[in-house]
C-alpha angles and dihedrals in degrees: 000000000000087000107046084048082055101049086047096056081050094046097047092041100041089049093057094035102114094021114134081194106036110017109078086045098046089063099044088048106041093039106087081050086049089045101059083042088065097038112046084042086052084054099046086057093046076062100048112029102014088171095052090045096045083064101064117105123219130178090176095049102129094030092059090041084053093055089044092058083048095074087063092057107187094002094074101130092202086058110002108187096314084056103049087040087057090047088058087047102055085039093065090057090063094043087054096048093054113021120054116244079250093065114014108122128060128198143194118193135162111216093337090309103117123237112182124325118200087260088065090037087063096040085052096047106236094102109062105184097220093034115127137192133095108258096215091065087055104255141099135078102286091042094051106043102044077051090058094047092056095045088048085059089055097038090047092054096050082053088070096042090253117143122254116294107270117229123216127194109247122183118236124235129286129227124027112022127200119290125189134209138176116215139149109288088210094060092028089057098038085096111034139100098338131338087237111058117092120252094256086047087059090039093051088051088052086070090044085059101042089054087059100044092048091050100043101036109017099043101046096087091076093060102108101048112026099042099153101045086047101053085046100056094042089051095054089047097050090050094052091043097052082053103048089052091043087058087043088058099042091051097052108041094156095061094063098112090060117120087235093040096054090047084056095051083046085055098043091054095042099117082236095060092046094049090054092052097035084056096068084147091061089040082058101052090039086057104035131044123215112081135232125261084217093049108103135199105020125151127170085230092054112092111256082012090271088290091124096055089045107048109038136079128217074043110250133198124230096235086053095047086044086061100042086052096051090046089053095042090059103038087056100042084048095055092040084056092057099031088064087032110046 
């Protein structure tokens, strides 16, 4: 599994490197995955080796361990919503020391579905506000860390005596490509999600939609040949996001009647929705490696690698749960679209 996880960050990111379009937001999307990659297969090995993993050096250490802890948006047990609400806080004070009120938001979309925007790039820690360095010459913060990451993955896998990720050419989408603009964030976010929110509410729902889209639309081209990490990755992004929206709705009672609120209460009761929350066990094992005694019936030639079978009940099967998760995915990106677009 830690392999296969490892040959699908090179894929991804060796099939965008280059890219004018796809590179730069493959990498802002994709990074907070890739950085739970890195990380979980770094904690198996403390397990297992602590001695070989003890030796590996890391100058990005608690950078890569923070995007990790973004894929779990608000249930980030080190910040839950009060904590990612104070980031963006405290994010807004550096915007607004280095950037002017005119230009101090940036944005990637793909066909008004939004990838990453400056304000992410900071929560997730590949944008430092006084780094310096030009990043084609190889150096700089961005460029650094995301290469670490990639090296840790390698590294990891040589730990447990695994061959080299292997890295398979994947075409890029078709269609619209990613555009990116730089614009004020007051007047940007005047009309989007609801009037109410604060700006680092919006912000923080900013993170909840990029998770969808990156899952839904940057990551599909991996779907033929990498079945199992992807269904992992867009499980656990469907769970945290259900649960981000649900904390969104329980926090703002007196917005229900809203045309966007209302979408979200219609996402949060799909069945769909309902299977992938009610299933914490298979949002583990997606998330974690190391596997059960308990656990029955896996195989690494089984889709899903039988996690599904074994860790849900009412037993589910994986071409079911694949096709929860996509519902829920689009649905979400969907209502994300026209709640920023009414």
């Amino acid at each position: 599994m830690l392999h296969d996880d490892a040959s699908w960050v090179y894929s991804l990111a060796g099939s965008a490197q280059g890219d004018e379009y796809w590179e730069a937001p493959m990498g802002l999307g994709g990074l907070p995955q890739f950085a739970r990659i890195a990380h979980e297969g770094l904690e198996l090995l403390k397990h297992r080796d602590s001695d070989r993993a003890r030796a590996i050096a890391l100058k990005f250490a608690d950078d890569i361990a923070a995007a990790r802890h973004t894929v779990k948006l608000f249930d980030d047990n080190q910040k839950f919503y009060d904590g990612v609400i104070a980031d963006f806080v405290r994010i807004e004070t550096l915007h607004g020391s280095r950037f002017s009120a005119d230009d101090d938001l940036a944005i990637v979309e793909v066909d008004g579905r939004l990838i990453s925007t400056s304000r992410i790039a900071a929560f997730q820690r590949t944008l430092v506000l006084d780094a310096t360095g030009d990043r084609a010459q190889g150096r700089g913060h961005t460029y650094n860390f995301g290469n670490e990451i990639g090296q840790l993955v390698s590294v990891v896998l040589l730990g447990f005596g695994l061959t080299k990720p292997r890295s398979v050419p994947l075409e890029l989408p078709e269609g619209p490509h990613p555009s990116a603009e730089t614009t004020s964030r007051t007047d940007r976010y005047s009309g989007w999600f609801e009037p109410e929110f604060p700006l680092p509410v919006k912000d923080a729902l900013t993170v909840v939609e990029t998770h969808v889209n990156t899952a839904l639309l940057l990551f599909a081209l991996s779907a033929s040949e990498f079945t199992s990490p992807l269904f992992r990755a867009r499980f656990i992004t469907a769970a945290h996001v259900l649960n981000a929206l649900e904390e969104v709705q329980l926090r703002n009672p007196a917005l229900a009647g809203r045309q966007g609120m209302s979408e979200l209460s219609r996402l949060l009761t799909m069945p769909e929705a309902k299977r992938i929350r009610a299933n914490d066990k298979l949002r583990n094992r997606c998330m974690h490696y190391g596997v059960p005694s308990y656990l029955q019936n896996l195989g690494p030639n089984r889709p899903g690698y039988g996690l599904v079978e074994a860790t849900t009940s009412p037993r589910c099967t994986f071409d079911q749960a694949r096709a929860d998760v996509l519902e829920v995915l689009q649905t979400a990106s969907d209502l994300f679209r026209d709640w920023r677009n009414p």
